[in-house]
Every structure is written in structure tokens, then in C-alpha cells.
C-alpha positions as CSV (number, residue, x, y, z in Angstrom):
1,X,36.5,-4.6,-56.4
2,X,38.1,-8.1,-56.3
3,X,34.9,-10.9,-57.1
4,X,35.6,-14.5,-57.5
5,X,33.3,-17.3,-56.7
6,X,33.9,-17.8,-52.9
7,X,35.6,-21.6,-52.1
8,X,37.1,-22.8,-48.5
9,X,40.4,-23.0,-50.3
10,X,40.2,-19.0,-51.7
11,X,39.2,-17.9,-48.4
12,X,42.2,-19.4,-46.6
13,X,44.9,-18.1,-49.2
14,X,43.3,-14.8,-49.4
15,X,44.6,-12.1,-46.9
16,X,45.3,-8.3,-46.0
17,X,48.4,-6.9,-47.6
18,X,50.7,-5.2,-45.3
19,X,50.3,-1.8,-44.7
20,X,46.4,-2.2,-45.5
21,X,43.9,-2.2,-43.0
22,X,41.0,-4.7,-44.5
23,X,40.6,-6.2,-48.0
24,X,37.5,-7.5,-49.3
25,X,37.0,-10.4,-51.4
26,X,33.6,-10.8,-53.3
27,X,31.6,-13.8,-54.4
28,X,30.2,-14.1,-57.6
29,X,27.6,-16.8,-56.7
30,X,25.9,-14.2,-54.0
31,X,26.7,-10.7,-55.4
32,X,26.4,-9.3,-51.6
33,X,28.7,-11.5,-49.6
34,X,32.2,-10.8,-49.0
35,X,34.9,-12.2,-47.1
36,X,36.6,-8.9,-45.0
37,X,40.0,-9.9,-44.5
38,X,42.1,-7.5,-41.4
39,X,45.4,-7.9,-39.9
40,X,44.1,-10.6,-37.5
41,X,40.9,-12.1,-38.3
42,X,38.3,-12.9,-41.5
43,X,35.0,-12.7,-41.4
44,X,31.9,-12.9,-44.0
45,X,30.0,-9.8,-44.4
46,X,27.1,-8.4,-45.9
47,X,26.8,-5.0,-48.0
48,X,23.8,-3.3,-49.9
49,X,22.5,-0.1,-50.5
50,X,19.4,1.2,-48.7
51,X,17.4,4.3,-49.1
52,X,21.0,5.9,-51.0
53,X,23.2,4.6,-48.3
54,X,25.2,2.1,-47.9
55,X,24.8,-0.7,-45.0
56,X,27.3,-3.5,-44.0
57,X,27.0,-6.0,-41.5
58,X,28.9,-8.6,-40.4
59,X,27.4,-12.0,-41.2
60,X,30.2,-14.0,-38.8
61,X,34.3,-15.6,-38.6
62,X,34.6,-17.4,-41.1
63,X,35.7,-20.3,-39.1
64,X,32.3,-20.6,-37.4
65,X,30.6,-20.1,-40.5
66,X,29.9,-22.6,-43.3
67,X,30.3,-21.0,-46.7
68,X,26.7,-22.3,-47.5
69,X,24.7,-20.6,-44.5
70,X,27.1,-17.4,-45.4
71,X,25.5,-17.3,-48.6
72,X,22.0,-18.3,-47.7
73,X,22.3,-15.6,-44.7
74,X,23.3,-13.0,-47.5
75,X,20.2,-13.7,-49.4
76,X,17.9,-14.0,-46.9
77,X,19.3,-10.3,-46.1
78,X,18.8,-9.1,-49.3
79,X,15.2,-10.2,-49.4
80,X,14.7,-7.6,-46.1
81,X,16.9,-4.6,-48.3
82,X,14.2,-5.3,-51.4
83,X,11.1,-4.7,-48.6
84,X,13.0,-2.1,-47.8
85,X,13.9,-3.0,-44.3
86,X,17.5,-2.3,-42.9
87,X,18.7,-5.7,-41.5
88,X,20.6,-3.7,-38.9
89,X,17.1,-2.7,-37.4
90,X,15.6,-6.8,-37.7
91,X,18.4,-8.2,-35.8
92,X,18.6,-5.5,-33.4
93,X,14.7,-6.3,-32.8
94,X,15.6,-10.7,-33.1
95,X,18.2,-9.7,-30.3
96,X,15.9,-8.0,-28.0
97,X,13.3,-10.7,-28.4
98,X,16.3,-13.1,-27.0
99,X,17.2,-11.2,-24.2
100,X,13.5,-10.5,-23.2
101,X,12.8,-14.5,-23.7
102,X,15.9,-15.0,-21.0
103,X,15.4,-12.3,-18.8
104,X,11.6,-13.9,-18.4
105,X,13.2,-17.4,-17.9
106,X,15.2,-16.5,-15.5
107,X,12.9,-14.6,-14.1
108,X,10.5,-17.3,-13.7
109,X,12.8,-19.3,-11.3
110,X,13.5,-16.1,-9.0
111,X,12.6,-17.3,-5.2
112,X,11.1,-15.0,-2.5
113,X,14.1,-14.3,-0.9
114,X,15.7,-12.7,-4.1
115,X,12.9,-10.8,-4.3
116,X,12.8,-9.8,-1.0
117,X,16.1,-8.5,-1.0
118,X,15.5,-6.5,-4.0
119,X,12.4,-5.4,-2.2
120,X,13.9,-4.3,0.9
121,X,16.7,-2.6,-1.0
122,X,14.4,-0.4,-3.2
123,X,12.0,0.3,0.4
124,X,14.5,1.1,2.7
125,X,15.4,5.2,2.0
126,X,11.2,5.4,3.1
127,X,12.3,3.0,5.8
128,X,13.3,3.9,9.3
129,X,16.0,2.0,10.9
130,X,13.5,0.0,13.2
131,X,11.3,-1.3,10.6
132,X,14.4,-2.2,8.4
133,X,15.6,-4.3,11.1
134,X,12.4,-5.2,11.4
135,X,12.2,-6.7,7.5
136,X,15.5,-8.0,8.0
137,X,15.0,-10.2,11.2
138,X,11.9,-11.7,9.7
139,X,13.9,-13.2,6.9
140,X,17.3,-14.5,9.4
141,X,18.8,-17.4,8.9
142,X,19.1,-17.9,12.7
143,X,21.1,-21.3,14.3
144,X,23.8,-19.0,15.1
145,X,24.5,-19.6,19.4
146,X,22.3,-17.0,21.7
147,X,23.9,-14.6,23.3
148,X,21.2,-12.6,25.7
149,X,17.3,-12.7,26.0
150,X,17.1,-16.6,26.3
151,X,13.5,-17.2,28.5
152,X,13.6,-20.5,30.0
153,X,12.3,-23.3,27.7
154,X,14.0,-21.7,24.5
155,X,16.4,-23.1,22.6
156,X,20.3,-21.9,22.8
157,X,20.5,-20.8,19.2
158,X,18.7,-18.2,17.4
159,X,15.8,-19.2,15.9
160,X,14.9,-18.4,12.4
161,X,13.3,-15.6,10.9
162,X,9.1,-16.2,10.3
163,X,9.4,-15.8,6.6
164,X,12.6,-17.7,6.1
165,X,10.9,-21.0,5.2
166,X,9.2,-19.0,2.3
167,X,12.3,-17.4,1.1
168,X,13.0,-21.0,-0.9
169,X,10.0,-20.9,-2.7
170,X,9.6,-19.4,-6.2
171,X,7.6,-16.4,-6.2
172,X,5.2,-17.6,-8.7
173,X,4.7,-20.4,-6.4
174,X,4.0,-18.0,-3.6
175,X,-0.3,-18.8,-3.9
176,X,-2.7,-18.0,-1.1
177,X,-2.4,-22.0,-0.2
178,X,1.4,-22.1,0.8
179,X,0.6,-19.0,2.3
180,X,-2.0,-20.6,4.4
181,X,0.1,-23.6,4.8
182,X,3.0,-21.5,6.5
183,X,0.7,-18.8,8.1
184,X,-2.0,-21.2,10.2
185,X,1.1,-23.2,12.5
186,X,3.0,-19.5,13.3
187,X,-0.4,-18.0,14.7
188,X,-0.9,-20.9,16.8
189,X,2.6,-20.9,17.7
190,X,3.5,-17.2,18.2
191,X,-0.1,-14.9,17.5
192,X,1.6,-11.6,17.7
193,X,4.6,-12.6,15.5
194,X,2.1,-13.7,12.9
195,X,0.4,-10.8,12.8
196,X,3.1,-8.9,12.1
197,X,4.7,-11.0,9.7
198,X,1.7,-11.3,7.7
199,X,1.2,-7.5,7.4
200,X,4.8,-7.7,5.9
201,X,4.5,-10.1,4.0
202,X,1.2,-8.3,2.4
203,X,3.0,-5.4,2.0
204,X,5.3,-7.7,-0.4
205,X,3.2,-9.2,-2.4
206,X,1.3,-5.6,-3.0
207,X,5.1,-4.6,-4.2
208,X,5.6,-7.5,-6.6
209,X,1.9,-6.9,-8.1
210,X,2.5,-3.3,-9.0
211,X,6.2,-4.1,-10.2
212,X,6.6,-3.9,-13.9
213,X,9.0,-7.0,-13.8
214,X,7.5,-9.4,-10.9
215,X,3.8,-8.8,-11.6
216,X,3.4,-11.4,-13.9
217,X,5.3,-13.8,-11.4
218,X,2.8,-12.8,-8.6
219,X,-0.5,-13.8,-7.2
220,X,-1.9,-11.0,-6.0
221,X,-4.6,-12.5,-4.0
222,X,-2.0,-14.3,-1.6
223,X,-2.5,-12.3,1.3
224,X,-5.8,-11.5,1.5
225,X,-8.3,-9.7,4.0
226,X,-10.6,-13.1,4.6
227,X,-7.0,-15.3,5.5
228,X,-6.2,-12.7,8.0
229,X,-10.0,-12.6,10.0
230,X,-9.9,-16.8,9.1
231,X,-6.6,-17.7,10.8
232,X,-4.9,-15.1,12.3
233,X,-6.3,-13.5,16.4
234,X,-8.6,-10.8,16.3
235,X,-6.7,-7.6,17.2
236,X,-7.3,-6.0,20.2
237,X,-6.3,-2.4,21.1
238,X,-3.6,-2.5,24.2
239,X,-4.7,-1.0,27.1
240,X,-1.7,-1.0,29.4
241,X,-1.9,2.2,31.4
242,X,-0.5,3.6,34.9
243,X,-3.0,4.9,37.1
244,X,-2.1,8.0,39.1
245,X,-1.8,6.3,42.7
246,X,1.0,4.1,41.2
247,X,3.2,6.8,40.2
248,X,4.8,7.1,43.8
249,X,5.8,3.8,43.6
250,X,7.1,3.8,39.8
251,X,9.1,6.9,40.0
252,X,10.6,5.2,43.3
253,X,11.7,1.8,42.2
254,X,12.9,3.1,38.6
255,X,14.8,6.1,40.4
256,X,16.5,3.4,42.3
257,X,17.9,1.3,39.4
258,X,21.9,0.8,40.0
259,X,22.2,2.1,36.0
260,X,22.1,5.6,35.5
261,X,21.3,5.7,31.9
262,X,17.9,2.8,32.4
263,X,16.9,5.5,35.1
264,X,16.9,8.8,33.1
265,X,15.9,6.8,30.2
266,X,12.5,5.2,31.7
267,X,11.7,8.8,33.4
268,X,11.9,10.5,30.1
269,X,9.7,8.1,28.7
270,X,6.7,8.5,30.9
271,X,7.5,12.7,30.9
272,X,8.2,13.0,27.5
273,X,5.4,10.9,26.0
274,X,8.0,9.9,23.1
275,X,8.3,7.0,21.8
276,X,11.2,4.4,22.5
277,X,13.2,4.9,19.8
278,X,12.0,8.2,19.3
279,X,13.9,9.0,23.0
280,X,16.7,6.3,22.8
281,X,18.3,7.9,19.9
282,X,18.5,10.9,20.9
283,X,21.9,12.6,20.7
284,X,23.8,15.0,22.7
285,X,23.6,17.1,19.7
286,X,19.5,16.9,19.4
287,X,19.8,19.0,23.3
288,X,19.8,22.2,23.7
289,X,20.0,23.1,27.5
290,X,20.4,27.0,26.7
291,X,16.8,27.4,24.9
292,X,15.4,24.0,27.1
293,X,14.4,22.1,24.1
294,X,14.9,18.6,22.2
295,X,14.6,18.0,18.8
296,X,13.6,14.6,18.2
297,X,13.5,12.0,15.1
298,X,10.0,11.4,14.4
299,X,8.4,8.8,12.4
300,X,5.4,11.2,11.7
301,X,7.1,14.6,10.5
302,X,11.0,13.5,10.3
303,X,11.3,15.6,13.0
304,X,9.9,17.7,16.0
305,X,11.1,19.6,18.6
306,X,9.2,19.5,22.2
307,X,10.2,21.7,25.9
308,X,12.9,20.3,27.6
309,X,11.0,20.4,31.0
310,X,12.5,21.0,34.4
311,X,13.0,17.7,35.8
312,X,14.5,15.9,32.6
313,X,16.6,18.8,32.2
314,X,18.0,17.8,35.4
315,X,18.1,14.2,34.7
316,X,20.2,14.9,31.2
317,X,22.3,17.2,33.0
318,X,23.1,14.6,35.2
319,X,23.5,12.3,32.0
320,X,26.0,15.1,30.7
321,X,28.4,15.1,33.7
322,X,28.8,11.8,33.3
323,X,29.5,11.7,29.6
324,X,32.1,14.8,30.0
325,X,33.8,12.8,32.6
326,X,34.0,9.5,30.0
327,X,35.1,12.1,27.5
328,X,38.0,13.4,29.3
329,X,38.4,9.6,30.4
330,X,38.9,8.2,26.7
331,X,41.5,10.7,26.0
332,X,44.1,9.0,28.3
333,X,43.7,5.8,27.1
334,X,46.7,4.6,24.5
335,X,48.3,1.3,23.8
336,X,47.2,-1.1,22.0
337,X,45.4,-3.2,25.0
338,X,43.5,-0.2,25.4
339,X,42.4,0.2,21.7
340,X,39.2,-1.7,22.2
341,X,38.4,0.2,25.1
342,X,38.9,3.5,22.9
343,X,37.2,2.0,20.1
344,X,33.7,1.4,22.1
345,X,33.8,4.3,24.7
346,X,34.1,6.8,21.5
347,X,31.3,4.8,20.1
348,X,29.1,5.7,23.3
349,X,29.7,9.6,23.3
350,X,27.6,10.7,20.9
351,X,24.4,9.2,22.8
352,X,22.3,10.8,25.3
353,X,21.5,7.3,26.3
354,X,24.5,5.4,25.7
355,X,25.8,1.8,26.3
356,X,29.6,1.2,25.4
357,X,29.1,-2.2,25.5
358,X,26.3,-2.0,22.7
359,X,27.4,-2.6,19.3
360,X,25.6,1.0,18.1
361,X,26.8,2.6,21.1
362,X,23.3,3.5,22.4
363,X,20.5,1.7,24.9
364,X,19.1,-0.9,23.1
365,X,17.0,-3.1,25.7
366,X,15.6,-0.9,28.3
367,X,12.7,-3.4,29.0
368,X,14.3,-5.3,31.1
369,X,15.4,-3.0,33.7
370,X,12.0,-1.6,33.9
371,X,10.4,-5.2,34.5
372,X,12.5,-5.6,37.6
373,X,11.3,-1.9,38.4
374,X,7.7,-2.8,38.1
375,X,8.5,-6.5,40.1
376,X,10.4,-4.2,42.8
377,X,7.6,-2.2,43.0
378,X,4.9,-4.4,42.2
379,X,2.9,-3.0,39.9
380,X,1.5,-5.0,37.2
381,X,3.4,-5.7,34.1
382,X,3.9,-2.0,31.9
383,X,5.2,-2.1,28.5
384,X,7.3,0.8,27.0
385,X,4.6,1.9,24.8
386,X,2.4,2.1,28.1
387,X,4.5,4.4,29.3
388,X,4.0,6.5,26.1
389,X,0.4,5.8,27.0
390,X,0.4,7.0,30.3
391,X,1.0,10.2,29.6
392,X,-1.5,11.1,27.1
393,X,-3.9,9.8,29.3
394,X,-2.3,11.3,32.7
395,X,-2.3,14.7,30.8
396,X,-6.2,14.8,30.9
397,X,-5.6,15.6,35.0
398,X,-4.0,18.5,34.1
399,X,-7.0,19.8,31.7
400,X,-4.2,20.1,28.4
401,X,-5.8,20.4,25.4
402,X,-6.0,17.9,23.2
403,X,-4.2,19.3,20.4
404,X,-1.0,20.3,22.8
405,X,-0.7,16.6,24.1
406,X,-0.7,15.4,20.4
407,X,1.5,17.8,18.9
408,X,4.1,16.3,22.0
409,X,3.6,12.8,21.4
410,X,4.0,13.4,18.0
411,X,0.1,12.1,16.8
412,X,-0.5,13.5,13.1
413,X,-3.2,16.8,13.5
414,X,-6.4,15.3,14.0
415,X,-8.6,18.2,12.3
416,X,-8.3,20.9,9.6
417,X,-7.7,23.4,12.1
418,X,-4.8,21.6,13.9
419,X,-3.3,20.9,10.7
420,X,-3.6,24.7,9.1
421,X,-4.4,27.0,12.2
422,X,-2.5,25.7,15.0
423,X,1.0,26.8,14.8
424,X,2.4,26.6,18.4
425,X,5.0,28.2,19.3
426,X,7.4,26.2,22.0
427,X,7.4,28.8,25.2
428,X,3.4,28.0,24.9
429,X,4.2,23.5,24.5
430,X,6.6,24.7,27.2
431,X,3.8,26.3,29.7
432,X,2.2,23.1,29.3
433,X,4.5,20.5,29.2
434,X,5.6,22.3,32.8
435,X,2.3,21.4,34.0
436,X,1.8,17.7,33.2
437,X,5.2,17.1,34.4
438,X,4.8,19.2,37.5
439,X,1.4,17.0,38.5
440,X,3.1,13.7,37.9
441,X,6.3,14.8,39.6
442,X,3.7,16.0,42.8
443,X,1.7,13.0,42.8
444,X,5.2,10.5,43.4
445,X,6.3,13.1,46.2
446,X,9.1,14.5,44.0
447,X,10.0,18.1,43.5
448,X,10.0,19.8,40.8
449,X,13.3,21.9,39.9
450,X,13.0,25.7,39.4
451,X,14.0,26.5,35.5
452,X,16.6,28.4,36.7
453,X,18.3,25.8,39.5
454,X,18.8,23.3,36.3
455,X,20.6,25.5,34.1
456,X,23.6,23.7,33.5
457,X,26.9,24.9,34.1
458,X,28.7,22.6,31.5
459,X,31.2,22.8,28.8
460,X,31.4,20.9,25.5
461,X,34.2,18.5,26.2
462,X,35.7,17.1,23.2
463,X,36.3,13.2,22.8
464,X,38.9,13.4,20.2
């Protein structure tokens, strides 16, 4: 072993002889330091025995480190050997303290948005697709120029999201004052948007608290019940309803629309009971005209099949013809100029409701074809969801049971018994479901197809 008393001018002559991967070079003056010399570098090290074994660690380059502080960082590891500590272990635990100390600086200046984005990212597989463009909307930069849905008064670019003037803000500065402060003016301005937002917004904050790594950033008290009943409209339940006399007139003016696809669509609603995305959705794949049934996404159970009924039967076979026809259509289409064409008809096929000019391919915006329906008609103003609506409480004419009208709609079982003893098979739904639509289609002077006049007659067309 090779020990001299360690000076700048012995460490730069001293090398590694060819052929040899590392020499070592001891100091005299602090028996544990060593200068390790390899083909490319040198460095200072330290090497001791502990518990029967031998440690080394590597103290630094010797160009960054003054021969002084090698020496004094030797010593100070031998003191930690002598306790009986291995230094390996202290500066793995000095390192950890480091990163921890940076990770909560850094930490400390993370904004809402950041953390909304890592919120949304770790929510969205328990997310639907509605309520994640939902989250993302509130949070939109807007300015871009507007495109459709401008009412008169509005501006002609998109407005921003309701939370985006929060996203700037730290979240430890996110306190039940600037909460307040950006809540009170949006409840005056928009009530409903509010509302919403603020439930979201709640919903946050109640993330961050249980979060290992934003809690301490977060005032959990931000949101709470008494701001909501101070500031923001007490909520009332919609009532929105059509009333059997009307149903003549409803079924007329939205049988009469010029699009096909707003027509079935809005008829399905009110017969299926289903929700509106629930039924816009829906894919060719979802029918099955042989066994009359539709399985359909649900936000409840994940999914639930219900009777495909006489009437819509009739209106998706109608639906059908048309897409075979587009099918066969989109196959003669080549060139270039006709790419786009392609590119959005193939888009629409796999729809039951479709729209080619939509960028999903499917009916996004139903509402306003049935407003002028309802202005046509005049009736008073109906939203989708009354439609939904409508027919639970149209049902009652018919004497349904309760539990058949909720297991249609999709309502979670209201009782022990629906939940455990009611297992329903879909011929009984079926008998039912026949009914209700039957009585509506009777009371707007339409008749109601025979099961077998709307067995369709159609092949699967392919749109490759």
C-alpha cells in the first residue's frame, strides 16, 4: 500500500500505470484518505472497516475538492465508523433530507391549474366522458373565435372556463376568501354555472386534503357548506314535464323535422326514458334487432340492456337503411379530393345517431332541433332531461310498477327487495315497455307497429 503525505503537487504527478485499472495513493496525515487514480479521472476517497467489512466511498474529484476539506471530510467520517455508523447509510439519509426539502419547495409554489391537471388525470378512468369534458371546459382558456351556439348579446370568442381565473393561483393560496372573492360575481352572473362549478371545485379541494403530497398545501375549509347556502341560489328540483294532451302535438312537429337522425333521436328519448348521452351514443353494434333489445352505457351499472320496443324498432330500422346506403356510398369514393369526404363519413358509421359533420362522428346538439319543435308546435319550453322525465311520470297512466320504470330509466334499486329479489328477465321489461309506448303512441294518434311488421330485413353492410 503506497502512503505519502498527500500535497497538490503529489496528486498531480501521481497516476494509473498502463495496463492497471485504479491505483491508490494514501495520506499519512489522515490514515483513511486516499487519492484513487483510474485511466481518466482522480478522485479522493474514503476506506475503513466496519462490523469486519470493508467500506469505501468516494469523498469527490479531486479538482473540486480542496486537499484540506478531503482530509477534514475523512475524519469527520471516521468519527461516524467509531459510533459505529456506516457513512454510506448517513449520506444516503443527508440526501433524502435534500430531495424532500426541494420536492416541498417546489411544491409550495405549485398553482391550481397544475394541480388540477394532475387531478383530473388520476380521476378520469372513474370518469365518464361527459363529466371529463365537463372538468375540462371549466378550466379552458377560451378567446379562441366562436364557431356555433352564439345567443345574441355574446361575445364572438369563446369565453373562458369558470375556474380559469383560479388556475394562477397557488394552491396554498386557495383560502375560503379568494374562493368567495371568485364565487359571489359568477353566481350573480351565471347561477347555474356556479353551482356547478362550485361542486367541482369542492370535489377538488376534498382530493388535495386527502392527498399525501397536496394536503399540507390545502385549506380544507375552502369550500364549505355555509358559502354555498350564503352565496350561491337555493336549488330547486326541475319540474319540466309533458302532460298527456301535448303528446299529439310533440310527436307531430318532431316527426316533421327535415333531419332524420334529430327525429328518431328526440322520439327515442321520450320512449326510451334514457338519458341523452345514454341514447346518443349508442352504436349500431349496442342493437340487436333479432332478440329486440339495446344494450346501453349507463352511468349507474356500466351497462343495461332494455326492449327494443315496436315503434323505435321501426325508427332505427329506418336509421339502418340509411346508414347501409352511406356505407355502400363511402366505398366509391377515391381520390384525394374525396379523402375528407371518406375520412368523416367512415367516422359517422359506427353511430346509431350520427353526424358526419361532427368531429366524434355522432349527434352532439340535439337541443336545438327540438326547441324549434316545441316553437312549431308551441308547447312550452322542454328540456332533454324533461323528456327523460316525461316518461317516468307518463308511465304511471299505464299502472307500471315502479320498480320496472326504474330498472328502464336506469334509477339505482330503491329497496332491498329490488336490489336482491327482483331479477327481471327482458321478455317481462318487454311486456311493459310495449305498454307505456303503446299509450303514448295512442294518445298522439300514431300506430303502433306489430313486432312482427318491424322485423327488419337488413344485412350488415361493411364500410371498409
Amino acid at each position: 500500500m503506497q502512503r505519502e503525505r498527500l500535497t497538490p503537487d503529489r496528486i498531480r504527478r501521481f497516476s494509473c500505470a498502463e495496463g492497471v485499472k485504479q491505483a491508490f495513493l494514501w495520506d499519512t496525515e489522515a490514515p483513511r484518505l486516499a487519492v484513487r487514480a483510474t485511466a481518466g479521472a482522480k478522485s479522493f476517497v474514503f476506506e475503513a472497516k466496519l462490523h469486519r467489512q470493508t467500506i469505501r466511498m468516494t469523498i469527490g474529484d479531486v479538482r473540486a475538492w480542496n486537499l484540506d476539506d478531503a482530509r477534514a471530510e475523512a475524519r469527520r467520517l471516521q468519527t461516524l465508523v467509531d459510533q459505529g455508523i456506516d457513512p454510506r447509510e448517513e449520506r444516503a439519509v443527508r440526501m433524502a433530507e435534500i430531495t424532500t426539502r426541494r420536492e416541498k419547495a417546489e411544491t409550495a409554489e405549485l398553482t391550481v391549474g397544475e394541480v388540477w391537471d394532475a387531478y383530473v388525470e388520476a380521476r378520469t378512468p372513474k370518469w365518464g366522458a361527459r363529466h371529463l369534458r365537463n372538468h375540462m371546459a371549466m378550466v379552458k382558456a377560451g378567446g379562441a373565435p366562436r364557431t356555433r351556439g352564439r345567443r345574441k348579446g355574446e361575445p364572438n370568442v369563446v369565453q373562458p372556463g369558470p375556474l380559469h381565473d383560479l388556475l394562477s393561483l397557488k394552491l396554498s393560496d386557495l383560502d375560503a376568501k379568494a374562493v368567495r372573492e371568485w364565487l359571489e360575481p359568477l353566481a350573480e352572473r351565471a347561477p347555474t354555472t356556479a353551482a356547478q362549478t362550485y361542486r367541482a371545485l369542492r370535489a377538488f379541494i376534498g382530493w388535495c386534503a386527502a392527498s399525501e403530497k397536496f394536503a399540507a398545501l390545502t385549506h380544507a375549509d375552502a369550500c364549505s357548506r355555509r358559502m354555498a347556502s350564503d352565496v350561491l341560489p337555493k336549488a330547486k328540483p326541475k319540474t319540466d314535464c309533458m302532460q298527456r294532451e301535448q303528446l299529439a302535438l310533440w310527436f307531430e312537429k318532431v316527426r316533421a323535422l327535415a333531419n332524420p337522425v334529430h327525429s328518431a333521436y328526440l322520439q327515442a328519448l321520450l320512449l326510451t326514458g334514457a338519458r341523452r348521452e345514454e341514447l346518443a351514443s349508442l352504436r349500431w353494434t349496442d342493437v340487436d334487432f333479432k332478440w329486440k333489445s339495446l344494450s346501453i352505457r349507463d352511468k349507474v351499472e356500466g351497462e343495461r340492456t332494455i326492449p327494443l320496443t315496436p315503434y323505435v324498432a321501426s325508427l332505427l330500422i329506418n336509421l339502418k337503411r340509411r346508414h347501409d346506403a352511406e356505407a355502400k356510398r363511402v366505398r366509391t369514393l377515391h381520390g384525394s379530393d374525396q379523402e375528407k369526404e371518406k375520412e368523416r363519413a367512415v367516422r359517422a358509421l359506427p353511430w346509431v345517431f350520427s353526424s358526419p359533420t361532427a368531429a366524434s362522428g355522432r349527434l352532439q346538439e340535439p337541443r336545438i332541433a327540438h326547441n324549434k319543435a316545441l316553437t312549431a308546435a308551441g308547447l312550452p319550453q322542454l328540456s332533454l332531461h324533461g323528456l327523460r322525465r316525461s316518461f317516468g311520470t307518463l308511465s304511471e297512466w299505464v299502472e307500471v310498477p315502479a320498480g320496472i320504470v326504474a330498472q328502464l330509466m336506469g334509477h339505482k334499486p330503491s329497496a332491498i327487495a329490488e336490489k336482491h329479489y327482483r331479477q327481471r328477465p327482458l321478455d317481462l321489461l318487454r311486456m311493459w315497455h310495449t305498454k307505456i309506448e303503446g299509450w303514448m303512441l295512442e294518445q298522439a294518434g300514431i300506430q303502433q307497429p306489430k313486432s312482427d311488421e318491424v322485423a327488419p330485413s337488413l344485412r350488415v353492410v361493411s364500410s371498409a
